[in-house]
Biopython code that builds the backbone (N, CA, C, O; Angstrom):
import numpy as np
from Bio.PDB.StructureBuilder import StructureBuilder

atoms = [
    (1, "UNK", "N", (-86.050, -174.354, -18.069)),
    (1, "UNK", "CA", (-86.722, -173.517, -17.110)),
    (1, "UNK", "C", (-87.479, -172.443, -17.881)),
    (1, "UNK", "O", (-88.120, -172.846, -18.851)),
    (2, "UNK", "N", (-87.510, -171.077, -17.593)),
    (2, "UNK", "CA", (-87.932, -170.194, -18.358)),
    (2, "UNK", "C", (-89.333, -170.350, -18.289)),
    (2, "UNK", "O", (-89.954, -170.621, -17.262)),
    (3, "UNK", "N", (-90.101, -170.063, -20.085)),
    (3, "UNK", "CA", (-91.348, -170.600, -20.088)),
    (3, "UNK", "C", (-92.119, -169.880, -19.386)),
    (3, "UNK", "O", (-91.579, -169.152, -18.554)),
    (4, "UNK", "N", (-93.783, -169.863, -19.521)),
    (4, "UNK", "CA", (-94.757, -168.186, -19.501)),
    (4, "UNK", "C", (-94.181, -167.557, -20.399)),
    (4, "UNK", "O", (-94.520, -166.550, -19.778)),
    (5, "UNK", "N", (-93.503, -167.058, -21.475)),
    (5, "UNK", "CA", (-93.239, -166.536, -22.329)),
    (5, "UNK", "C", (-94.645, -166.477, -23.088)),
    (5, "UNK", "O", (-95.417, -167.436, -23.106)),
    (6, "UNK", "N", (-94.847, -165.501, -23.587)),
    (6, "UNK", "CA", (-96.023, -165.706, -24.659)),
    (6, "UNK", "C", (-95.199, -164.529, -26.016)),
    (6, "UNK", "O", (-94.216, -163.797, -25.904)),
    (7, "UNK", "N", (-96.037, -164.763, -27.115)),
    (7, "UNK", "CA", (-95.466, -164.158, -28.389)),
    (7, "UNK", "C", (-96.020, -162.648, -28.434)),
    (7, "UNK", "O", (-97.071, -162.368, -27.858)),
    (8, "UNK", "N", (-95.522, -162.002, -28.907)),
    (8, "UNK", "CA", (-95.724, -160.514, -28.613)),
    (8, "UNK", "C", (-95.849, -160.149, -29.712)),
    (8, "UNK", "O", (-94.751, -160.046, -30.259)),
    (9, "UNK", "N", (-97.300, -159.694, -30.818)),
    (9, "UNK", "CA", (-97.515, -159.834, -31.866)),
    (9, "UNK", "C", (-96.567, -158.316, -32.386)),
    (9, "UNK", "O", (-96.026, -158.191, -33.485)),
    (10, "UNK", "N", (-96.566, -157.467, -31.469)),
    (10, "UNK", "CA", (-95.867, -156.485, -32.192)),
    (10, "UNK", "C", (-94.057, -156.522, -32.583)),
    (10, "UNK", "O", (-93.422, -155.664, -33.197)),
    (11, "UNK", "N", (-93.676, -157.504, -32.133)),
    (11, "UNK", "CA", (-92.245, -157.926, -31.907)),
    (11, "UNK", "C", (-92.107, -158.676, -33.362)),
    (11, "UNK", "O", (-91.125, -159.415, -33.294)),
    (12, "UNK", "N", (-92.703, -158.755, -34.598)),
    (12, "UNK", "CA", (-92.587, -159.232, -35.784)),
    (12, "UNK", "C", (-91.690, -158.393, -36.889)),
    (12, "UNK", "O", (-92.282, -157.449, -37.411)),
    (13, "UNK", "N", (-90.735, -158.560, -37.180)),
    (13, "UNK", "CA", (-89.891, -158.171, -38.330)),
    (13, "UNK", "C", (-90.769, -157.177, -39.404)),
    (13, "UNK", "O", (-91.923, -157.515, -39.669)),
    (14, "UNK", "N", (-90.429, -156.442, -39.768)),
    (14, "UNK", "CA", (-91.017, -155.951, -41.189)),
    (14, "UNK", "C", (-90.826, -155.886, -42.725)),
    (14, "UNK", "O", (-89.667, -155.482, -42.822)),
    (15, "UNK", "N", (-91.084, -155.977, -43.403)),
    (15, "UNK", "CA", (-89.881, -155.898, -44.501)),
    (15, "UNK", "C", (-90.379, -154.396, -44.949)),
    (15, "UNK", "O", (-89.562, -153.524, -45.245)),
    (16, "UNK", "N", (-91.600, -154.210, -44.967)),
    (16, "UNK", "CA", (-91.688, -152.459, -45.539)),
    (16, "UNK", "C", (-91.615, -151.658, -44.668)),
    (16, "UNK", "O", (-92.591, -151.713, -43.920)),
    (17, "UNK", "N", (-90.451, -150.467, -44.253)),
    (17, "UNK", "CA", (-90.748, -149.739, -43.064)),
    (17, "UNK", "C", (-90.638, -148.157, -43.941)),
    (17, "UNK", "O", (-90.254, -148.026, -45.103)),
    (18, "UNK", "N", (-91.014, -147.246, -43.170)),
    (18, "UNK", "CA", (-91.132, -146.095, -43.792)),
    (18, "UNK", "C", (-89.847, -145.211, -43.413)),
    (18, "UNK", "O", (-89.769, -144.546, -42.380)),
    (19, "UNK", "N", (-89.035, -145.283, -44.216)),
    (19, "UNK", "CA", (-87.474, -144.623, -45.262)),
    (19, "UNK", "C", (-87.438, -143.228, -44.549)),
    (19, "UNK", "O", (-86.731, -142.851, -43.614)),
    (20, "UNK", "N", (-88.420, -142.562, -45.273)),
    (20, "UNK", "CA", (-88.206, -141.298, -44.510)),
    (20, "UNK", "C", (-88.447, -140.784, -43.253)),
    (20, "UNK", "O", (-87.726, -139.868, -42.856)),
    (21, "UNK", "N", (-89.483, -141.284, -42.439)),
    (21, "UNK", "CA", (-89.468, -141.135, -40.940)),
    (21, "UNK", "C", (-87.441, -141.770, -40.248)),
    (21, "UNK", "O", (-86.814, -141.243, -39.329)),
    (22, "UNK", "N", (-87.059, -142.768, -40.974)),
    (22, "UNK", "CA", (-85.789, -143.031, -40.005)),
    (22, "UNK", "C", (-84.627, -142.497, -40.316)),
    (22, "UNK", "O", (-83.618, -142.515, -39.611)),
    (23, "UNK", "N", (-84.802, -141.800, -41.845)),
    (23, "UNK", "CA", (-83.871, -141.011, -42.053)),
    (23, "UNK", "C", (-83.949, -139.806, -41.312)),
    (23, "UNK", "O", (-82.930, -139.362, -40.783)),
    (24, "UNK", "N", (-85.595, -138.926, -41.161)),
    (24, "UNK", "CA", (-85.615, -137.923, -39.995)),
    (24, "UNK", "C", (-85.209, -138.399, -38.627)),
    (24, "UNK", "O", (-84.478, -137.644, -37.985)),
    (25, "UNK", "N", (-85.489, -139.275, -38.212)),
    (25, "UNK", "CA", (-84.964, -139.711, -37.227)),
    (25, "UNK", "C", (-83.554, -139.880, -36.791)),
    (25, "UNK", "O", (-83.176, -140.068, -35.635)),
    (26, "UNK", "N", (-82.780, -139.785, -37.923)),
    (26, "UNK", "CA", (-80.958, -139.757, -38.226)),
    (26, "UNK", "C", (-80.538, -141.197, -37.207)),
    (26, "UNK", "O", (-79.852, -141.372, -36.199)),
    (27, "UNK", "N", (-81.396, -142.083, -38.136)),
    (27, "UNK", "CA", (-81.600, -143.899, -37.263)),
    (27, "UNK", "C", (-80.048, -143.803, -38.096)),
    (27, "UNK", "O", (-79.895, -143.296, -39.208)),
    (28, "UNK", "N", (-78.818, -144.511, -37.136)),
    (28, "UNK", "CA", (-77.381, -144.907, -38.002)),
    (28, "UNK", "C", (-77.947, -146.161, -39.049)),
    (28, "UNK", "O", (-78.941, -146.834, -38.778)),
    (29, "UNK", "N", (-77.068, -146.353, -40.371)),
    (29, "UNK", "CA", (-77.730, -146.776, -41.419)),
    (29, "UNK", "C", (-77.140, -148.096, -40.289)),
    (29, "UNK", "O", (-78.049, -148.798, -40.730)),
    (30, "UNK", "N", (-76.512, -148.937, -39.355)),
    (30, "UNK", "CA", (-76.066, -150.130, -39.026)),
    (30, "UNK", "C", (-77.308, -150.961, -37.921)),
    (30, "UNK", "O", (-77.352, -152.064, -37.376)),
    (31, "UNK", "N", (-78.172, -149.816, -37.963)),
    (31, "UNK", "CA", (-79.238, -149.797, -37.042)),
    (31, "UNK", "C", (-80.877, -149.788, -38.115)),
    (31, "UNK", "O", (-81.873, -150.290, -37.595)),
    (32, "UNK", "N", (-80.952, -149.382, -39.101)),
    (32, "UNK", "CA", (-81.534, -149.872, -40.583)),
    (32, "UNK", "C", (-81.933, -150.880, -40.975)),
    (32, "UNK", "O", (-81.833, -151.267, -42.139)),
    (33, "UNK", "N", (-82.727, -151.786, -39.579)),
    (33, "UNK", "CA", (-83.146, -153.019, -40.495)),
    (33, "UNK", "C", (-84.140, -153.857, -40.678)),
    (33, "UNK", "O", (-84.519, -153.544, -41.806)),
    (34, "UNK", "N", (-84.921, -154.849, -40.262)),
    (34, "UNK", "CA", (-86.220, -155.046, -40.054)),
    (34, "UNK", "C", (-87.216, -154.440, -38.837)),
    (34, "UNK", "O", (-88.441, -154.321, -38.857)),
    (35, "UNK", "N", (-86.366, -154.139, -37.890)),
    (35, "UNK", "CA", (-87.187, -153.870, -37.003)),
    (35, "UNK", "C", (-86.935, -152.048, -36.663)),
    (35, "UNK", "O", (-87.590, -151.719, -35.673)),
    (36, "UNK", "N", (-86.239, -151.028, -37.207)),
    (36, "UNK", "CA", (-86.406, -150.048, -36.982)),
    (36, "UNK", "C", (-88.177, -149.221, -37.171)),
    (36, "UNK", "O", (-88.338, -148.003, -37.238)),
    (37, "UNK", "N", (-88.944, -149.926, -37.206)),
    (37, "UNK", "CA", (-90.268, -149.818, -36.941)),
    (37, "UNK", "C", (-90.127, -149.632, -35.439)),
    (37, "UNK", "O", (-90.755, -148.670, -34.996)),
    (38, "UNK", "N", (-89.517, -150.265, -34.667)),
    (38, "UNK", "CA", (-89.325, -150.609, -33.188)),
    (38, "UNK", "C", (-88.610, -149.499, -32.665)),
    (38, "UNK", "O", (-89.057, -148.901, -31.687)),
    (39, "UNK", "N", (-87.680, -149.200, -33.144)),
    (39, "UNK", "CA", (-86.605, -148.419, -32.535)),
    (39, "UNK", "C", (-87.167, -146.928, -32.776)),
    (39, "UNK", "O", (-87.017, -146.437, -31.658)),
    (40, "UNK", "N", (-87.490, -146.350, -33.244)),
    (40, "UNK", "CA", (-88.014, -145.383, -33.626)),
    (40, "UNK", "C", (-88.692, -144.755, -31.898)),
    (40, "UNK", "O", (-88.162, -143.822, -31.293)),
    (41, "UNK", "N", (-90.044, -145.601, -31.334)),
    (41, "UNK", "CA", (-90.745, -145.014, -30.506)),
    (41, "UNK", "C", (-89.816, -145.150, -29.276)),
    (41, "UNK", "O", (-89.844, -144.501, -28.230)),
    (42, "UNK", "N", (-88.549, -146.675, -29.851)),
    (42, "UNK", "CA", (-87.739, -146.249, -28.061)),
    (42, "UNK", "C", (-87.132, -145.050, -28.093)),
    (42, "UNK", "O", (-87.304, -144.174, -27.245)),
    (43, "UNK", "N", (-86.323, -144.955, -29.175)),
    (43, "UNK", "CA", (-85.545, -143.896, -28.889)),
    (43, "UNK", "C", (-86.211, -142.380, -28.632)),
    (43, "UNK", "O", (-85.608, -141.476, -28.054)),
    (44, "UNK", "N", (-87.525, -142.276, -29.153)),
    (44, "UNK", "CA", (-88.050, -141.032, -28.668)),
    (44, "UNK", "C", (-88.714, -141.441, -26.603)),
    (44, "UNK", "O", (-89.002, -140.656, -25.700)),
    (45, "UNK", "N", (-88.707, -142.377, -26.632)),
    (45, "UNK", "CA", (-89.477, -142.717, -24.947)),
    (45, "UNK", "C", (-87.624, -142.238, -24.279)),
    (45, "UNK", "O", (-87.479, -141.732, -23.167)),
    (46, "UNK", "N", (-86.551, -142.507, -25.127)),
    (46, "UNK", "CA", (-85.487, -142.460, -24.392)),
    (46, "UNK", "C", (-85.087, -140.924, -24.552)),
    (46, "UNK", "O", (-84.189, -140.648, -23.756)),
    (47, "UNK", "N", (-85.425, -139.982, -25.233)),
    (47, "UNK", "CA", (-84.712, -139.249, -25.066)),
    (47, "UNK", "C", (-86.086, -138.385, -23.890)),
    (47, "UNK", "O", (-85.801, -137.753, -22.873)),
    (48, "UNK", "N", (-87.207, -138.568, -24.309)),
    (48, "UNK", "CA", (-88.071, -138.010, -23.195)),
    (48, "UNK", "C", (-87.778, -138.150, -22.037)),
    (48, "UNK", "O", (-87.963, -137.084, -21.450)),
    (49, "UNK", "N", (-87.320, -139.107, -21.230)),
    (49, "UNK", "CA", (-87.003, -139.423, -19.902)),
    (49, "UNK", "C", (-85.466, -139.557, -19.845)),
    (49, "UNK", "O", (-85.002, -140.336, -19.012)),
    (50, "UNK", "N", (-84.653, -138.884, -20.636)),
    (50, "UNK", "CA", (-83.260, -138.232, -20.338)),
    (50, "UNK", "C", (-82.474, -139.539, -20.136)),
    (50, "UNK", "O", (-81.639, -139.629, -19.237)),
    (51, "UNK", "N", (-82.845, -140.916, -21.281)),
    (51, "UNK", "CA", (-81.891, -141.766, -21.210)),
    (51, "UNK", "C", (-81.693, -142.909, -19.810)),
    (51, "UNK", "O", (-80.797, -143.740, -19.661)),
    (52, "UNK", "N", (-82.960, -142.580, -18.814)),
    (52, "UNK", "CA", (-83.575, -142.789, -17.871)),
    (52, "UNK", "C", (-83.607, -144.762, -17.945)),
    (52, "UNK", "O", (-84.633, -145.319, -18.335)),
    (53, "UNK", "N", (-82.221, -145.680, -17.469)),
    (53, "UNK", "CA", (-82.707, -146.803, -17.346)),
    (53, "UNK", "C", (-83.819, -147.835, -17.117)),
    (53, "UNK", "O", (-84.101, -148.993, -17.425)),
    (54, "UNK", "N", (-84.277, -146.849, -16.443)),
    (54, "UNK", "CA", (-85.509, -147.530, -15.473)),
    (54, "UNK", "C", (-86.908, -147.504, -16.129)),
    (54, "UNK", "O", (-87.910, -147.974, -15.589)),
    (55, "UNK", "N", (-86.887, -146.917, -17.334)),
    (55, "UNK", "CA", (-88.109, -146.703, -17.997)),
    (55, "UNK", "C", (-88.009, -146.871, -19.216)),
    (55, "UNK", "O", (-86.857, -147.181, -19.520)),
    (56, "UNK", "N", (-88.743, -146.802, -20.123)),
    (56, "UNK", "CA", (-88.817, -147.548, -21.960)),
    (56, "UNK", "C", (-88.996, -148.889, -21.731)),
    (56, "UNK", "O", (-89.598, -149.460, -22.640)),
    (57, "UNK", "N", (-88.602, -149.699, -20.628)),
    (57, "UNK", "CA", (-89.182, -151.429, -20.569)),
    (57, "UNK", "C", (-89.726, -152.083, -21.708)),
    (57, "UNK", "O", (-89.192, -152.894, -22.464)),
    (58, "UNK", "N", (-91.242, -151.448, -21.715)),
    (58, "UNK", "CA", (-91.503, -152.400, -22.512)),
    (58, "UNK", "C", (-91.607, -152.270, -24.133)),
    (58, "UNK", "O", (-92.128, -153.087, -24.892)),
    (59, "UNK", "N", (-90.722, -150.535, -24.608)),
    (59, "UNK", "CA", (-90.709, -150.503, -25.758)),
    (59, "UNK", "C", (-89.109, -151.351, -26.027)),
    (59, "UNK", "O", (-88.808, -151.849, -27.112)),
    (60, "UNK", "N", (-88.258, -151.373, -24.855)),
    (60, "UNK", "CA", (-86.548, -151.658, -25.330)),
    (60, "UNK", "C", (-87.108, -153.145, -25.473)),
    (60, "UNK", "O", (-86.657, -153.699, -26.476)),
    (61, "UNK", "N", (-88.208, -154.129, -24.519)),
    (61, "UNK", "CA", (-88.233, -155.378, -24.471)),
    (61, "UNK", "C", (-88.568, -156.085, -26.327)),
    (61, "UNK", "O", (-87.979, -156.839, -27.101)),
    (62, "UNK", "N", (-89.620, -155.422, -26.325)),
    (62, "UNK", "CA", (-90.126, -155.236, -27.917)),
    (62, "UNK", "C", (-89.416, -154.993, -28.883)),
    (62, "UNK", "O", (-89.762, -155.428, -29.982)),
    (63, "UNK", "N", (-88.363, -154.317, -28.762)),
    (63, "UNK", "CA", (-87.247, -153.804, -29.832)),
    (63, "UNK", "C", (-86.168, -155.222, -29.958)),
    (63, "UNK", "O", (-85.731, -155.793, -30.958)),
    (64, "UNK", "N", (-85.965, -155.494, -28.460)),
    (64, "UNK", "CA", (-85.122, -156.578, -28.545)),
    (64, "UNK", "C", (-85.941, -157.941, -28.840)),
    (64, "UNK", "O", (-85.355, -158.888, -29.364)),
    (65, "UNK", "N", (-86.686, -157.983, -28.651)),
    (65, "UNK", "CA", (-87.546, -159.331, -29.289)),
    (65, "UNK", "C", (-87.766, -159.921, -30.326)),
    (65, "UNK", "O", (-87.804, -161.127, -30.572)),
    (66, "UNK", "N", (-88.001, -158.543, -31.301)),
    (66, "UNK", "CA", (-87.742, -158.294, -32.591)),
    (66, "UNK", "C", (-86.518, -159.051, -33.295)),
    (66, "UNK", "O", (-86.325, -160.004, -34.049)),
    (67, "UNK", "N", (-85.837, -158.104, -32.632)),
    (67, "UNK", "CA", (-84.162, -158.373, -33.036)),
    (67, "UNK", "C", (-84.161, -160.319, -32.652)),
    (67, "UNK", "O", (-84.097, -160.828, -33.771)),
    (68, "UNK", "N", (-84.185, -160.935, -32.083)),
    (68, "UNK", "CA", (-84.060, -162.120, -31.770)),
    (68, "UNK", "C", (-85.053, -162.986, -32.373)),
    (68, "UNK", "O", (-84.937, -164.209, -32.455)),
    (69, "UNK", "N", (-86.236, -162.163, -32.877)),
    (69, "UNK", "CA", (-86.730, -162.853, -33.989)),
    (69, "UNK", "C", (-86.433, -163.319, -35.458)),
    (69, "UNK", "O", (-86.661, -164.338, -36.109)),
    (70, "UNK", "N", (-85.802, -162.072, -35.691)),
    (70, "UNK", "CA", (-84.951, -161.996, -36.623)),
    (70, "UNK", "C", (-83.946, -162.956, -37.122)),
    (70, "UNK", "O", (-83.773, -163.523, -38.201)),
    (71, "UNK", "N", (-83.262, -162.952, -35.837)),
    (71, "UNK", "CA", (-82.320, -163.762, -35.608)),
    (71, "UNK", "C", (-82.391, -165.343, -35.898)),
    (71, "UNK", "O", (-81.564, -166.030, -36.497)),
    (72, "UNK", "N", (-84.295, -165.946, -34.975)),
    (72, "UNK", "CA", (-84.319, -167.251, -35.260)),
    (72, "UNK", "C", (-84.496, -167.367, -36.538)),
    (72, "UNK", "O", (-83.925, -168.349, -37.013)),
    (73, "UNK", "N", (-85.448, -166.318, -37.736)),
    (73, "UNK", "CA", (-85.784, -166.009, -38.683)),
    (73, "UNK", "C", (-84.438, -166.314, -39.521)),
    (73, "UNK", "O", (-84.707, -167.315, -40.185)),
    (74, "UNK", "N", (-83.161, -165.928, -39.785)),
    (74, "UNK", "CA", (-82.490, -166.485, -39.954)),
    (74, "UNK", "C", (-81.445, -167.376, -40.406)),
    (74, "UNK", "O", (-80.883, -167.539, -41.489)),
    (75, "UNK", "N", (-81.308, -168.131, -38.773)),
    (75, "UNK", "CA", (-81.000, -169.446, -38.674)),
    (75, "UNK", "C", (-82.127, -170.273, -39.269)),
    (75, "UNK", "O", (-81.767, -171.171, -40.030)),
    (76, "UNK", "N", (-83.193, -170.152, -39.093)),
    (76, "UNK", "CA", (-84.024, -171.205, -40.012)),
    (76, "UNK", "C", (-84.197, -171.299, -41.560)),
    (76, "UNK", "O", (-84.776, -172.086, -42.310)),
    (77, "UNK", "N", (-83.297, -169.932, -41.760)),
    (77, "UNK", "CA", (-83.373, -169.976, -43.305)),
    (77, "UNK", "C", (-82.212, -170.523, -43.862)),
    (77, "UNK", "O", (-82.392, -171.039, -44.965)),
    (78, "UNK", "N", (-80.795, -170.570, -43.310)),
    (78, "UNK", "CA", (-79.682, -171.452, -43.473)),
    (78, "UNK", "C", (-79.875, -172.716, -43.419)),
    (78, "UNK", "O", (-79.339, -173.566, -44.130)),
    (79, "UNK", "N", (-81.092, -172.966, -42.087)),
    (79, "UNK", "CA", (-81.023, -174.345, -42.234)),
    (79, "UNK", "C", (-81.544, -175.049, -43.218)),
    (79, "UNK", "O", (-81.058, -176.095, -43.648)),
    (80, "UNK", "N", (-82.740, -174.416, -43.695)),
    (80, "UNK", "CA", (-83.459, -174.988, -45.173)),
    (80, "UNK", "C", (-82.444, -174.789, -46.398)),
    (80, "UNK", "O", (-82.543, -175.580, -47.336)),
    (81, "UNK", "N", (-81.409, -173.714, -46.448)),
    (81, "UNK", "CA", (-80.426, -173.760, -47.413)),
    (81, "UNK", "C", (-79.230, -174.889, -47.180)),
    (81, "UNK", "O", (-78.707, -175.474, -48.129)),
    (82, "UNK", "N", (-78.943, -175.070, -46.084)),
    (82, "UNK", "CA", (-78.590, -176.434, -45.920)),
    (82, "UNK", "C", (-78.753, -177.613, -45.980)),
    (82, "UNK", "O", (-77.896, -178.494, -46.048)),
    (83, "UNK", "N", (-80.193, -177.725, -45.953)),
    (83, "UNK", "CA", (-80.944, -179.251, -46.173)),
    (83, "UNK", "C", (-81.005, -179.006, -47.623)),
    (83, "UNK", "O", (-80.738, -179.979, -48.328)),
    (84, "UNK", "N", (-81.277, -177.997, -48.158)),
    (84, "UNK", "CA", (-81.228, -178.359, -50.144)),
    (84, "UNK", "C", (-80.071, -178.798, -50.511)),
    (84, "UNK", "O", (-79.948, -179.724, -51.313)),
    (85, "UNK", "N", (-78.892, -178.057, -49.855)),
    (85, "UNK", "CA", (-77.599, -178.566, -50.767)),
    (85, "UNK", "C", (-77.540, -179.917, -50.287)),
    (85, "UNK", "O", (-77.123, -180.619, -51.207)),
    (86, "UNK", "N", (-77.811, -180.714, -49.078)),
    (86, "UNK", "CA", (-76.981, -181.472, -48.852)),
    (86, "UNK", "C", (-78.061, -183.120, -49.524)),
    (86, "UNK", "O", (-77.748, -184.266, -49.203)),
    (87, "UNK", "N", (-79.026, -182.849, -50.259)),
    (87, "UNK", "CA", (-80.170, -183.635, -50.029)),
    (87, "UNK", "C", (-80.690, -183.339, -51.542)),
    (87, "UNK", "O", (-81.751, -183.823, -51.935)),
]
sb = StructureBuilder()
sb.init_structure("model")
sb.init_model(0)
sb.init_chain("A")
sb.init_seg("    ")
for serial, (resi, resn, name, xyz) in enumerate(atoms, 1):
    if name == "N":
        sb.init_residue(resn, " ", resi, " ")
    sb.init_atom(name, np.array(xyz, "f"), 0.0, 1.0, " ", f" {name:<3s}", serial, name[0])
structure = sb.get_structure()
């Protein structure tokens, strides 16, 4: 099912992000990782609107997209480390 999904060019992993903006930001180091590029503008949309569920949408959607990119990012890299050993 699902599907209409389209790719959300800003939802891409980073590998260079800028150190000192997330250390000002006092980002927890467990939260430190490809995508704190992302997290950065939610958490300021979240503290502007007082933590406000109903709003940040489409920066939390983007943050989490990221993160699940990541994620397939990955699993597809085990799997190519798996096809070398076994092959």
């Amino acid at each position: 099912m699902g599907g209409g999904h389209h790719a959300n060019p800003e939802a891409y992993p980073k590998d260079e992000q800028d150190f000192e903006a997330v250390k000002a930001a006092k980002i927890p180091i467990a939260n430190r990782d490809r995508c704190v590029h992302l997290l950065l503008p939610l958490n300021k949309c979240r503290r502007v609107t007082g933590f406000n569920p109903n709003t940040c949408g489409h920066e939390r959607h983007t943050y989490e997209e990221c993160l699940y990119n990541t994620y397939l990012q990955r699993i597809e890299a085990l799997k190519q480390k798996k096809r070398l050993m076994s092959g």
